[in-house]
C-alpha positions as CSV (number, residue, x, y, z in Angstrom):
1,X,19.3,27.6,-14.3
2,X,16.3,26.5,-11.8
3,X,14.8,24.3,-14.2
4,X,18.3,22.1,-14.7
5,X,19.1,22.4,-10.5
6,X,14.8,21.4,-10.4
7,X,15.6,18.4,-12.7
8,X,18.8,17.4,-11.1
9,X,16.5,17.1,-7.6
10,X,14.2,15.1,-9.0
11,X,15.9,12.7,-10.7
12,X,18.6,12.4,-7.9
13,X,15.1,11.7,-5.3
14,X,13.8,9.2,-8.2
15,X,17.2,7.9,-8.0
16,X,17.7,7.4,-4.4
17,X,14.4,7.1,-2.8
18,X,11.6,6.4,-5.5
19,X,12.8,3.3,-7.2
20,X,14.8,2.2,-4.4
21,X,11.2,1.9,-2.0
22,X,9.5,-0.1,-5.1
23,X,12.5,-2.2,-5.7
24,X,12.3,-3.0,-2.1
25,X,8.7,-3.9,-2.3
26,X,8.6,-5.8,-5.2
27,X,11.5,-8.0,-3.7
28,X,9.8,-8.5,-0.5
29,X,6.8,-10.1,-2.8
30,X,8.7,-12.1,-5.0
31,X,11.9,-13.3,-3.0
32,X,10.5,-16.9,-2.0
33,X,8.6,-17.8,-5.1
34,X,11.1,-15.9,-8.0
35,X,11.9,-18.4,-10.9
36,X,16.2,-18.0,-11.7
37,X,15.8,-15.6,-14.5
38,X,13.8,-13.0,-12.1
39,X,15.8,-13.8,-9.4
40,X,19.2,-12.4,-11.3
41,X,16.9,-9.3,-12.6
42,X,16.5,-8.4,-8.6
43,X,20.5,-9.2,-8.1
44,X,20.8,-6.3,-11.2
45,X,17.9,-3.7,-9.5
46,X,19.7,-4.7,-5.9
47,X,23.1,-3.4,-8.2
48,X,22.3,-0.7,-9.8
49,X,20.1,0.7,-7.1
50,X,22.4,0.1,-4.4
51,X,22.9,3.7,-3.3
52,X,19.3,4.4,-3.0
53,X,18.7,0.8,-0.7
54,X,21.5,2.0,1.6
55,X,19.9,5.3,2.3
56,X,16.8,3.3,2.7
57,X,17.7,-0.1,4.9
58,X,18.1,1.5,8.5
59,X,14.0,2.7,7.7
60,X,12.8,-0.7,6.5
61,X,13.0,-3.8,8.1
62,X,11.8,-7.5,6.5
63,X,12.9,-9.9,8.6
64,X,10.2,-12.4,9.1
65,X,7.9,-12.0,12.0
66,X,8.6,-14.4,14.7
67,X,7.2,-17.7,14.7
68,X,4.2,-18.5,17.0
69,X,5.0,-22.7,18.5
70,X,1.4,-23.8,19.9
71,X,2.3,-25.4,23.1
């Protein structure tokens, strides 16, 4: 019984956090330079790990940094 509830946690928090974060990252890398064949594999990660990135967005923010106009 512990060892199935045990394994339901940790593949629930693999699930929802884990892959989620690393999805995150790796699309924050690759989003300007991705050829069309990455570019749908993110659409599928940003798919099938949707519940995970919406736990995740209010925590993470990668807008671009403001721009700096020499004047």
């Amino acid at each position: 019984m512990e060892i199935t509830l045990l394994l339901y946690v940790v593949l629930a928090g693999t699930y929802l956090a884990v892959v989620p974060f690393l999805t995150y990252a790796y699309l924050k890398t690759r989003w300007y330079v991705a050829s069309a064949w990455e570019r749908g594999f993110m659409y599928f990660l940003v798919f099938f790990f949707f519940p995970g990135l919406l736990l995740l967005s209010p925590f993470l923010n990668f807008r671009p940094q403001r721009r700096q106009i020499p004047g």
